[in-house]
C-alpha positions as CSV (number, residue, x, y, z in Angstrom):
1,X,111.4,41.6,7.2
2,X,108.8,44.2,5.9
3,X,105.1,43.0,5.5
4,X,104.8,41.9,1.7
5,X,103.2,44.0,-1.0
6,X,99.5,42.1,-0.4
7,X,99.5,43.3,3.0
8,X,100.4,39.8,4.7
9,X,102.1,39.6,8.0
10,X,105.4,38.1,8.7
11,X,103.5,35.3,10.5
12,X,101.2,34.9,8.0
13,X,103.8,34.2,5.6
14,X,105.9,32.0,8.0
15,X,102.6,29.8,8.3
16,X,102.1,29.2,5.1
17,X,105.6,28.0,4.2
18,X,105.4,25.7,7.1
19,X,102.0,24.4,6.0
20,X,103.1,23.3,2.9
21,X,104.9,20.3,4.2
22,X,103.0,16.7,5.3
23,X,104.3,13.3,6.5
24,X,104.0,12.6,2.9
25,X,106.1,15.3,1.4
26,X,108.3,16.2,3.8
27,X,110.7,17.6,1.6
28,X,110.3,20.1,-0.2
29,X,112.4,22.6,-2.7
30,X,112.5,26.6,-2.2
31,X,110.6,26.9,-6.3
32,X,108.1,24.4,-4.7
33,X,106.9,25.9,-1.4
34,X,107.2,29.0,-3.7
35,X,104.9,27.8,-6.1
36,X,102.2,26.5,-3.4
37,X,102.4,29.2,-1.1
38,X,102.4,31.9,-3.7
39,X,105.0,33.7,-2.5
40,X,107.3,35.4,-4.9
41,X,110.6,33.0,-5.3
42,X,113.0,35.5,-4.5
43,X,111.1,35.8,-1.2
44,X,110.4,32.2,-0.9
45,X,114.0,31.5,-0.9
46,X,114.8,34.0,1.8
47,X,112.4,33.1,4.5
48,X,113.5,29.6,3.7
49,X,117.1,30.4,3.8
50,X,116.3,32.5,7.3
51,X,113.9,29.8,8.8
52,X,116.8,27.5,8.5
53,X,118.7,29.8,10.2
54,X,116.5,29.7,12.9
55,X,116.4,25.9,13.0
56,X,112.4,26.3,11.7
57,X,113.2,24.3,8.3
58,X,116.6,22.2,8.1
59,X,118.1,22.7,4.5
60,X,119.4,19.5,2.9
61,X,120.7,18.7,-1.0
62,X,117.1,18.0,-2.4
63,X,115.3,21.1,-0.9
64,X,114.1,21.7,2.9
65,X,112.2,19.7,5.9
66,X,110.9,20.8,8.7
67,X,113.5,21.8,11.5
68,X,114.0,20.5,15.1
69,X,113.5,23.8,16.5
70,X,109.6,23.3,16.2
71,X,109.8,19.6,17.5
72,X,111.9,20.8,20.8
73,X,109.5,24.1,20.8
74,X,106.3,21.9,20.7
75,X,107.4,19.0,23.1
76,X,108.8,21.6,26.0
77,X,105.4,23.5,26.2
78,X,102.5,22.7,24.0
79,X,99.8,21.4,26.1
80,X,98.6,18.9,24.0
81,X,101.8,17.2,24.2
82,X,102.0,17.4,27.8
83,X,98.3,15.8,27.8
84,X,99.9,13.2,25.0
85,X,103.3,12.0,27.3
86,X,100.5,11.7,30.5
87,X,98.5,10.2,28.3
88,X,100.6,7.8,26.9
89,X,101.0,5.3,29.7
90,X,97.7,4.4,29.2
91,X,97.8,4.4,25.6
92,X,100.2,1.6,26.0
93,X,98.0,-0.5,28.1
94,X,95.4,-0.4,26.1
95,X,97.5,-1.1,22.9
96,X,99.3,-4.2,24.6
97,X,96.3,-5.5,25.4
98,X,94.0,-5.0,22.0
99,X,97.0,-5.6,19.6
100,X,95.3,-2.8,17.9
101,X,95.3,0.9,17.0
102,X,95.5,3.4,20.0
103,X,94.9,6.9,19.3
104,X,94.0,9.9,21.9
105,X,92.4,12.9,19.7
106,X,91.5,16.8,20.9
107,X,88.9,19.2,19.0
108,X,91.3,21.6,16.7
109,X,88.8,24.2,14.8
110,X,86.4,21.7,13.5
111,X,88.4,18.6,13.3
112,X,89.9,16.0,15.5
113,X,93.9,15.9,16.0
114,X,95.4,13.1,16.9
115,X,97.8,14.0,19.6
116,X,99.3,10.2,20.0
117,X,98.9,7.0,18.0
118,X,99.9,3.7,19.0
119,X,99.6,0.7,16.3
120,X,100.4,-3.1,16.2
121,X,102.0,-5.3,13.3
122,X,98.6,-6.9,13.0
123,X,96.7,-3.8,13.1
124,X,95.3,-2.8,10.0
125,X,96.4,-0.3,7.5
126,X,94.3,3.0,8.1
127,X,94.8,6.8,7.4
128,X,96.5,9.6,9.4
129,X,99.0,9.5,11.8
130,X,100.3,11.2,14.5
131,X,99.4,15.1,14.2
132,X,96.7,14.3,11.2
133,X,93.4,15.8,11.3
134,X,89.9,14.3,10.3
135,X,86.3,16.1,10.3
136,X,84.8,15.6,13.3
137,X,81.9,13.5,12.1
138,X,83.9,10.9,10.0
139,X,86.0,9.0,13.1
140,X,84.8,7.9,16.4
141,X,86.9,9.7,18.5
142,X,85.6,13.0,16.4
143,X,82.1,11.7,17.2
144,X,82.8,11.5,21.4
145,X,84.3,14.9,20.9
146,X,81.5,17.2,18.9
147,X,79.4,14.6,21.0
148,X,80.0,16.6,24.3
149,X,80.9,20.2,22.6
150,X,78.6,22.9,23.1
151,X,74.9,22.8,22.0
152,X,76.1,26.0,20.2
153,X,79.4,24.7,18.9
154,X,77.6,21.5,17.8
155,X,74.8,23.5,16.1
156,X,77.2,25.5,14.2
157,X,79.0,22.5,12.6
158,X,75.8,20.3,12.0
159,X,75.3,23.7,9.0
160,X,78.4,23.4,8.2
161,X,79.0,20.0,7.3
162,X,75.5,18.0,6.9
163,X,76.7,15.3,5.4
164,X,76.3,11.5,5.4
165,X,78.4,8.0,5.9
166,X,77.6,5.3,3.0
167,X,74.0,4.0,3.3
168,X,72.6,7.5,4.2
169,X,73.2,7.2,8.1
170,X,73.3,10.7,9.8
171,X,76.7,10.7,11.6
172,X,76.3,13.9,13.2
173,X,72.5,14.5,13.8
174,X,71.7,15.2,17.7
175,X,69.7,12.7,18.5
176,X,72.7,10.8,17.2
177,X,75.2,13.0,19.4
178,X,72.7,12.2,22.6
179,X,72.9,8.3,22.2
180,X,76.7,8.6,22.4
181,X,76.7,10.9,25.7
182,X,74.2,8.4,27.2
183,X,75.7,5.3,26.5
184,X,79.2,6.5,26.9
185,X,80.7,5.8,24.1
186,X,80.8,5.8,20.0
187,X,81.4,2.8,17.7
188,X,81.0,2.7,14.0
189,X,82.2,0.5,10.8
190,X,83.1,1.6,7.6
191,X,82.6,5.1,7.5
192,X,86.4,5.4,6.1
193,X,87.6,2.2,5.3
194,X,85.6,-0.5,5.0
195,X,85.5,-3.4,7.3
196,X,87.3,-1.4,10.0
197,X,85.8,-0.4,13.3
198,X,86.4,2.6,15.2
199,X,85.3,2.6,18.7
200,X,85.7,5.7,21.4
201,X,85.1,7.2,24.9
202,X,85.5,10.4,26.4
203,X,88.4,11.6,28.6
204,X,87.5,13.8,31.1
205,X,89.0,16.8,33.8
206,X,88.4,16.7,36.8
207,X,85.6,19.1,36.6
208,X,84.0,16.8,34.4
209,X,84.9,18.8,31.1
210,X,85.6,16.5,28.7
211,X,89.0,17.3,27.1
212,X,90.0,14.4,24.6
213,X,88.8,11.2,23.1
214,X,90.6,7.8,23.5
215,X,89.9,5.4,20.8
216,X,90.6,2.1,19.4
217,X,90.6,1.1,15.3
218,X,90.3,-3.1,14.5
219,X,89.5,-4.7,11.6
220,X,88.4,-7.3,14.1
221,X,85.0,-8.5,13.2
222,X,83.8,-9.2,17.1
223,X,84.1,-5.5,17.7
224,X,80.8,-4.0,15.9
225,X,78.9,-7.4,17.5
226,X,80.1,-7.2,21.3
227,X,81.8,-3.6,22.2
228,X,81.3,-3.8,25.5
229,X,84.7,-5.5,26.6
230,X,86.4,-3.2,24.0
231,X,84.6,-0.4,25.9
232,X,84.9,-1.4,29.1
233,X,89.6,-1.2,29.0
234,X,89.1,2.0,27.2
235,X,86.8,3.4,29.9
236,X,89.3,2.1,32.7
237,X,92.5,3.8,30.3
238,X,90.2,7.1,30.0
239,X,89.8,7.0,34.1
240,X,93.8,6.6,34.0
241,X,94.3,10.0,32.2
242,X,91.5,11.6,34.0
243,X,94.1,11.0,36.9
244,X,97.0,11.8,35.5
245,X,95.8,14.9,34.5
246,X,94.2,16.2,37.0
247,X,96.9,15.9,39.3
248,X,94.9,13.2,41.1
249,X,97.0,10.4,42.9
């Protein structure tokens, strides 16, 4: 396939057919990913039709989904999801324990991915998933991670996105950023959905960098007032994956 009459790469093009799809629209017709990517329909349909070929997309009745092939691709080699299956032991300590949300999250451009999520029936309803992104500065496990980025990488997203959580609290100002790498860790209420706490630590290499964020969301009211214990099983999970991935026995 030649590169399109706007100059776009094959890739380019690839990507943006892919991106069109989320959790919740996961399928998705040929005229539609046409019409959001901007791509001509007659090429639409081809690199559909030749994507599910390739066992990128998987064609059914009402349009396309995504395809296996990226799944088995992504779990064989990506290293996020080799950090996420070492990880994951520890994620289900936690989880068992706290009845709660379990998520580990790594820095992707200026946002936080969640690489792994575990929940419980009593947990409560909050948004993203597994592979969903959030800015940095709304979530705690976003805060732990621009928290110990770069002074330079931290100053560049402070001018980016100065912005503030309801009441007028600066979630992302340094002095802000140097309470959570003193004390540890990051808990805050309400800055997405009300009533619902989100509380984080760092996980660390073994050279100290610190690589992910493991964090905990509760509706539980106890949180905000005494984090400490909440703190405390994360920090021992967080030591867990330092371990494992670090090829420490």
């Amino acid at each position: 396939m030649a590169n399109s009459s706007t100059g776009d790469s094959v890739l380019t093009r690839l990507d943006r057919v892919l991106s069109t799809f989320s959790a919740a629209e996961s399928l998705l017709s040929a005229a539609e990913i046409s019409r959001r990517t901007g791509l001509p329909p007659a090429t639409a349909h081809r690199l559909c039709r030749d994507m599910a070929e390739l066992g990128w997309l998987e064609s059914l009745p009402g349009g396309y989904i995504i395809g296996t092939r990226l799944w088995e691709m992504t779990n064989r080699s990506a290293p996020t999801m080799r950090l996420a299956v070492r990880a994951r032991p520890h994620l289900s300590d936690v989880q068992a324990v706290m009845g709660q949300h379990v998520q580990l999250g790594v820095i992707e451009g200026h946002e936080v991915l969640f690489v792994d999520r575990l929940s419980a029936r009593e947990a409560p309803r909050i948004h993203g998933g597994v592979a969903g992104r959030l800015p940095l500065h709304v979530s705690a496990t976003g805060i732990v991670l621009l928290a110990h980025a770069s002074a330079e990488f931290r100053m560049f997203y402070r001018s980016h996105h100065d912005e503030k959580v309801p009441g007028g609290t600066p979630t992302i100002a340094e002095d802000r950023l140097e309470q959570v790498r003193q004390q540890g860790y990051c808990a805050q209420t309400g800055v997405i959905e009300p009533e619902v706490t989100g509380i984080a630590v760092p996980v660390r290499q073994r050279g100290r960098a610190v690589v992910a964020a493991l964090g905990v969301v509760t509706d539980d009211d106890d949180v905000a007032r005494r984090p400490a214990p909440w703190v405390q099983m994360l920090q021992i999970a967080a030591r867990g994956i330092q371990r494992e991935i670090s090829g420490q026995n």
